[in-house]
N, C-alpha and C positions, 0 to 999 in steps of 0.2 A: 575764221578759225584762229585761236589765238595761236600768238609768237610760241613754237619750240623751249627757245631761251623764257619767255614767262613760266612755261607750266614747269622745264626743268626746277628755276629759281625757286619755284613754290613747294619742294620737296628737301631745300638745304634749310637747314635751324645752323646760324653761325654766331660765333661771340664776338665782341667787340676789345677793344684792345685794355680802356681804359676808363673812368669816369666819366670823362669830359669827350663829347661829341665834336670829332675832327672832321675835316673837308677829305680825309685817306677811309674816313668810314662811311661816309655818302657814297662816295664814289666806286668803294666795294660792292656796297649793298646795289646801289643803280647798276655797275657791273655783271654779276652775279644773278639779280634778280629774287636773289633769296627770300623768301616768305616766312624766315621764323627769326630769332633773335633768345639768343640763352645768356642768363643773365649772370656773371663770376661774382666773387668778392672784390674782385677789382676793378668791376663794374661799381662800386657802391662805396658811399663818404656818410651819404646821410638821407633821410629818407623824399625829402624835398628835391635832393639831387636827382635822385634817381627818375623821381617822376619825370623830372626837364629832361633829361636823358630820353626817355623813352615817348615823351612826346614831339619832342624836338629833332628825333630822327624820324618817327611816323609825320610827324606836317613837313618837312624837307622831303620825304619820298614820296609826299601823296598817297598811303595807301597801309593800309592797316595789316599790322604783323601779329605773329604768332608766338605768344613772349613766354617763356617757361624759365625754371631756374630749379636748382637742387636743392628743396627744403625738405630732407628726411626729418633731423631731428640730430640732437648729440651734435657731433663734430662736421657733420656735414649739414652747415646753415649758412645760405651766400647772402641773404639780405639782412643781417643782425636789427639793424635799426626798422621800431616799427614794428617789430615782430613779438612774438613770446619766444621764449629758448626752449623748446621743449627736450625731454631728455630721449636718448637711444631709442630704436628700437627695442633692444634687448631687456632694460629697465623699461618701457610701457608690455612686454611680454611676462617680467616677472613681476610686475606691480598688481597681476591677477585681476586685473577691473575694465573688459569690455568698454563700458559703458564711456570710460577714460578715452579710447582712439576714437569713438566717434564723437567726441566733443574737442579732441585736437583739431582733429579733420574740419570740421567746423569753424574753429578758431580760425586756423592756419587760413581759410578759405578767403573770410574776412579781412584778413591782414592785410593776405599778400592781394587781392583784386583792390585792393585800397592802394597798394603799388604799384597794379600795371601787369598783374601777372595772369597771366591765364590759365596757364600749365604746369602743375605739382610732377618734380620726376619720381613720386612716390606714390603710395613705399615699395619698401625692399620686400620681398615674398618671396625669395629666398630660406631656403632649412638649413640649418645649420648642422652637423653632423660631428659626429668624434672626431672624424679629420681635422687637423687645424686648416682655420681658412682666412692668409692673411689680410684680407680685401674686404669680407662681410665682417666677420666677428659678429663686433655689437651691434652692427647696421640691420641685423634680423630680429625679428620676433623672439626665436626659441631655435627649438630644436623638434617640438611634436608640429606635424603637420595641420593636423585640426588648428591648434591652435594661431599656429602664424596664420592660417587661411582666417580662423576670425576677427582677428585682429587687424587684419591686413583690410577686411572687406567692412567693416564697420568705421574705419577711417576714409575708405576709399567713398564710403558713404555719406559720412560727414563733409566731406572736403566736395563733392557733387550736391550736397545738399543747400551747400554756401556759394554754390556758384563758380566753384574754382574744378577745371580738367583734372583727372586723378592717371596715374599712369604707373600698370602693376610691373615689378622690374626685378629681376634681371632672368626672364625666358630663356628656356624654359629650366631654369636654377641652376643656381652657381657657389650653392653654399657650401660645396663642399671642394671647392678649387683648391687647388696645392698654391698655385702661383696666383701674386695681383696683377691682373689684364690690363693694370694700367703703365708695368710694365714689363709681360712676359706673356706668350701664347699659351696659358693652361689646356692641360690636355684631361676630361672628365670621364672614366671607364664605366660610370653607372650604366648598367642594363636598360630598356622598356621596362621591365618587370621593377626595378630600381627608383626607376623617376615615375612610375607611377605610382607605388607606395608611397614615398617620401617628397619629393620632387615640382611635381606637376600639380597634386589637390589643391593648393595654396591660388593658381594662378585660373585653374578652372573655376572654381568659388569667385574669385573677382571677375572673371567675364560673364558668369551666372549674376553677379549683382548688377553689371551693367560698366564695368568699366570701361571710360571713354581713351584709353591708350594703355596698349603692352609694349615695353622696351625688350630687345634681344638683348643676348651676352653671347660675348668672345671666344668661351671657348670652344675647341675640337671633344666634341660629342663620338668618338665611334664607333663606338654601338648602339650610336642612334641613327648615322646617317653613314653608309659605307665611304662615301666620297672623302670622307674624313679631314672636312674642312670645317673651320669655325665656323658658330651657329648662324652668325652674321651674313654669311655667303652660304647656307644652307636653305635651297628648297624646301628641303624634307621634313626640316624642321619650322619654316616660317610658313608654308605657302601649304602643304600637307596636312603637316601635322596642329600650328594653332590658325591660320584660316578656315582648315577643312575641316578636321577634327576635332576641334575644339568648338569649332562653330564661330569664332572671332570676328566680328565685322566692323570693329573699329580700327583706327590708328596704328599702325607698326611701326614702329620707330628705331631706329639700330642705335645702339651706345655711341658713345663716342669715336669717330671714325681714325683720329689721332690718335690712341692709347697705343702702348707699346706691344699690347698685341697685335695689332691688325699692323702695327707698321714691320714686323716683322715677316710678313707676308708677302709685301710688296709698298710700291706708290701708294696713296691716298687717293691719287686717281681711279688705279685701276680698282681698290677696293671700294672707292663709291660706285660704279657699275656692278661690280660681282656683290654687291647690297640692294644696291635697286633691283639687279637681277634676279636674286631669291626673293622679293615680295614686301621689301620695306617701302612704308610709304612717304618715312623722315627721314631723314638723313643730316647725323649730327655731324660736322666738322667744326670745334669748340673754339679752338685757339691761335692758329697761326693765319694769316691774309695769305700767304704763298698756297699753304695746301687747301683753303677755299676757294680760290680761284682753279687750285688743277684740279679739285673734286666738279665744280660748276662745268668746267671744260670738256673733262671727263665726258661726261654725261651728254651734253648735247653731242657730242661727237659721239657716243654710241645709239644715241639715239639717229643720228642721221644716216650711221651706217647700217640701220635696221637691227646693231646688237643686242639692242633693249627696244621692245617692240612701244609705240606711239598709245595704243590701248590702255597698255598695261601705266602708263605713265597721266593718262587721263583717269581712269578708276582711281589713282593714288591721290591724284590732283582736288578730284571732287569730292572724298573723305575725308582730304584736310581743308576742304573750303566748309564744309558742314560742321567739323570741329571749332575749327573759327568762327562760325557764321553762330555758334552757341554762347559765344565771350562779345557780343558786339560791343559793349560799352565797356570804354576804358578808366579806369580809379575810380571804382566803382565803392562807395560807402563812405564819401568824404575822407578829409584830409587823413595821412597815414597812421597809424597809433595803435599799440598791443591791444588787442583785449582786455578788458577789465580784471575779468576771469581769469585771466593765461595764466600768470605768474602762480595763483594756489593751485591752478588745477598741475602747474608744472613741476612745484613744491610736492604734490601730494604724491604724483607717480615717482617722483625721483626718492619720498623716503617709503613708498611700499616695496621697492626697488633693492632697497640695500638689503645684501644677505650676509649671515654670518657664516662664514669658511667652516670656525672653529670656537668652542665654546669660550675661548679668549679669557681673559680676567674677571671677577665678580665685579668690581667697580670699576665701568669701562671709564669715567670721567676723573677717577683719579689717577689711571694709567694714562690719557693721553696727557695728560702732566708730566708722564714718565718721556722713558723714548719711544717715540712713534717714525714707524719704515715705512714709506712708500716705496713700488715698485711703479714702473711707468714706462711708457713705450715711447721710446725715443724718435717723436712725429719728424723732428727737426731732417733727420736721414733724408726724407720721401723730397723734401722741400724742392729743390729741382725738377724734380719729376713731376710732383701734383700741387692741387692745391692745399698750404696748410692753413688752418686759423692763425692769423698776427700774436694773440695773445698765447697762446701755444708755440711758439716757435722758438723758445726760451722757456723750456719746459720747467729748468730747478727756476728760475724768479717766477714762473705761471706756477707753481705749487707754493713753493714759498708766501707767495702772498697768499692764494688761496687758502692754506692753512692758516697762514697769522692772523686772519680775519676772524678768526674763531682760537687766539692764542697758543695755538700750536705753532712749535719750530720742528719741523717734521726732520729724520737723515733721508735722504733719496737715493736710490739705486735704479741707473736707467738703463735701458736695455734695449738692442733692436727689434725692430718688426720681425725678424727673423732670429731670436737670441741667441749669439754664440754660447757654447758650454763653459765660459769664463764668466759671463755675464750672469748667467744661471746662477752655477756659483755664490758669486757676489753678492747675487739676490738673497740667496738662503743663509749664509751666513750672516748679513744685516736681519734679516725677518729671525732668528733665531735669537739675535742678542737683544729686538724688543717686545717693549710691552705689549705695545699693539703695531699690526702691520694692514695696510691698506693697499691693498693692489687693484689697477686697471681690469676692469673684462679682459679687455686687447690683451693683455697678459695670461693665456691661459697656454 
C-alpha cells in the first residue's frame, strides 16, 4: 500500500521560489512529496533555462511531475521566451474568427510542450457582465455565453489536439465578481436560474468537448450553496453539482490556495483540507515554502484522523496519475521556439480586435500627429500583491515607448483598478482636449 505522505504529495502543484534550482527546493519537494510544479515568471530568464530547471529538479527527485503554468494570453503570460504573445481573450472574442482559438490552442500546445509544460491553466470561461469585474475584464471572451462557450472550446481543442492539458477556469464563473479573489472574499448573489443562463453553458460545452481539467473560483455563491462558503470549500458546488451534474470525470483543481480570498478565511492549512474536503483533486499552493509545508501537513494529519477519508484521496490520486500518465514525454518538439505562424496569426487577432468607441476624426493619421490620450490602468498598485509583467510595471516608459515605436508621443492619464472620482475626472478632461484618445479594455 503506498506511503499516506506519497499519495497526499501527489495532490499539491507548488511553485518554486526562483530560476535557479536550490538544495531549499529539493528538499521541499522530497518533504512535501508534491506531484505537480507551476511555473511563475520568476521561474523563467530564457528558454534554455527553464528546460534545466525543470529537468534538473525531475532527475534530482527521481520521478516525474505534473508541470503547468498560466498561459491565457494578454497580460497573463509566465513563459514570454519561446512562446507567441497572443492577445486577450477579450480581443480573440471581438476578432469574430473561431477558427483563430483553435489554431492558438494549437500553437500554444507546441510551444509550451517544447518547454516542459503539460498543463494550460486555460482559458478563462468566465461571462463577463454589465457589472464591472476587476479580476476578469479582458481575461474573458465576451459577454454572450454561446460565444465564450465557442471560443473557449475550439482552443481547448486545439491546445488537446497538440498535445498540451487544457483546464476550463474559473467554475462555476466568476465574471461578474465585485472584488479580485486575489485579494478579497467576493461574495456572487446570481440565482440557479442566473448561472444557468449566463454562467455555467460556457463550462458544460467544455466538458462536452472533453476537457481534461476544470479549475474552481473563490467566491461565496449563496444561492447556490446555503452553507455559504467559497466555492472552493463547497460540496455542492464541486462534488454535486460539476462531478455529478455536470457529469465531470476529469481533474478538479482549486485556484490558488494563497489568494487573499481563502486567506481571509483562515490558515492555508486548514483550507487545503476543507478543498480536498469538497472534492478537488489539485490543490494549488503557488508561492510561499511556509504555507506548502502547513497545506502538505494539513492534510496528512487529517487524513490520519479519518477527516478526509483514504478513498476519497486514492480516486483523486489515480485521475491525476492518468492525467499525467497522458504527457509522458518531456520537451516534446525539440528545442524551444515560437511558431512560425504565431506572430501573423497574433498580428491578425489583435487588429480585428480593435474597435472604434467614436466616429473620431476623418483622418485618423494626421491626428495621431496631433495630441493623442491614453487612459491605462495603473498595474503597478497590484505589484505587491500579484504577479505583474517587468515591462509593465513602469506603465508611462511601457507606453511611451510603445507608442514612439510608431512616432507618437502620446499625454497619459492613469488610473486605478478601482478609479477614484478624481482620476475619472482627469481621464475625461485629457480625452476631451485630444485628437485621438486610446483607452485600455481594463478601463471600462
Amino acid at each position: 500500500m503506498p506511503d499516506l505522505e506519497d499519495l497526499v504529495g501527489e495532490r499539491l502543484m507548488i511553485g518554486l521560489a526562483g530560476p535557479a534550482l536550490r538544495e531549499a527546493d529539493l528538499r521541499l519537494f522530497r518533504d512535501t512529496r508534491a506531484g505537480g510544479l507551476i511555473l511563475y515568471r520568476r521561474n523563467f530568464e530564457s528558454p534554455a533555462q527553464l528546460c534545466r530547471l525543470v529537468a534538473g529538479l525531475e532527475g534530482a527527485l527521481g520521478r516525474r511531475l505534473l508541470v503547468a503554468t498560466d498561459h491565457e494570453g494578454g497580460r497573463v503570460i509566465m513563459l514570454g521566451g519561446g512562446t507567441t504573445i497572443f492577445p486577450d481573450g477579450l480581443a480573440m472574442g471581438t476578432a469574430g474568427e473561431e477558427a483563430f482559438a483553435h489554431r492558438q490552442g494549437l500553437f500554444e500546445a507546441r510551444e509550451l510542450r517544447r518547454l516542459g509544460v503539460d498543463l494550460n491553466l486555460a482559458p478563462v470561461l468566465d461571462v463577463l457582465t454589465e457589472r464591472y469585474s476587476p479580476n476578469i475584464g479582458i481575461r474573458a471572451y465576451g459577454k454572450d455565453p454561446a460565444l465564450v462557450a465557442r471560443y473557449g472550446v475550439a482552443r481547448i481543442r486545439g491546445m488537446q489536439r497538440g498535445g498540451l492539458s487544457a483546464c476550463a477556469k474559473h467554475f462555476p464563473g466568476k465574471g461578474h465578481a465585485p472584488l479580485d479573489a486575489h485579494l478579497a472574499l467576493p461574495t456572487i448573489d446570481s440565482t440557479w436560474a442566473e448561472m444557468r443562463a449566463t454562467h455555467l453553458p460556457p463550462f458544460l460545452a467544455a466538458i462536452a468537448a472533453g476537457v481534461e481539467c476544470v479549475m474552481t473560483s473563490h467566491p461565496v455563491y449563496p444561492n447556490l450553496d446555503p452553507a455559504r462558503v467559497p466555492a472552493t470549500f463547497s460540496r455542492r458546488l464541486v462534488v454535486e453539482h460539476l462531478r455529478g451534474e455536470a457529469g465531470f470525470g476529469g481533474v478538479i483543481l482549486s485556484d490558488d490556495l494563497e489568494m487573499g480570498a481563502v486567506r481571509a478565511t483562515g490558515p492555508v492549512g486548514e483550507a487545503a483540507v476543507r478543498a480536498a474536503g469538497a472534492g478537488h483533486d489539485l490543490l494549488l499552493v503557488c508561492h510561499t515554502e511556509a504555507a506548502q509545508r502547513e497545506a502538505a501537513a494539513a492534510l496528512c494529519e487529517a487524513h490520519r484522523s479519518g477527516a478526509l477519508p483514504r478513498a476519497a484521496l486514492e480516486s483523486s490520486v489515480e485521475r491525476l496519475r492518468r492525467l499525467r500518465a497522458g504527457r509522458a514525454a518531456r520537451f516534446e518538439g525539440g528545442a524551444p521556439h515560437a511558431e512560425r505562424d504565431g506572430a501573423t496569426l497574433a498580428g491578425a487577432i489583435a487588429a480585428r480586435a480593435v474597435t472604434l468607441l467614436a466616429p473620431g476624426p476623418a483622418d485618423l493619421k494626421r491626428a495621431l500627429n496631433g495630441r493623442v490620450a491614453i487612459v491605462f490602468p495603473r498595474f503597478s498598485d497590484l505589484a505587491p500583491r500579484i504577479t505583474i509583467e517587468p515591462e509593465v510595471a513602469d506603465e508611462r516608459q511601457y507606453l511611451r515607448a510603445a507608442f514612439g515605436r510608431a512616432g507618437v508621443t502620446p499625454e497619459i492619464a492613469l488610473v486605478g483598478i478601482e478609479p477614484a472620482p478624481a482620476e475619472i475626472a482627469a481621464a475625461v478632461d485629457l480625452a476631451a482636449g485630444a485628437d485621438v484618445t486610446v483607452r485600455s479594455p481594463s478601463c471600462s
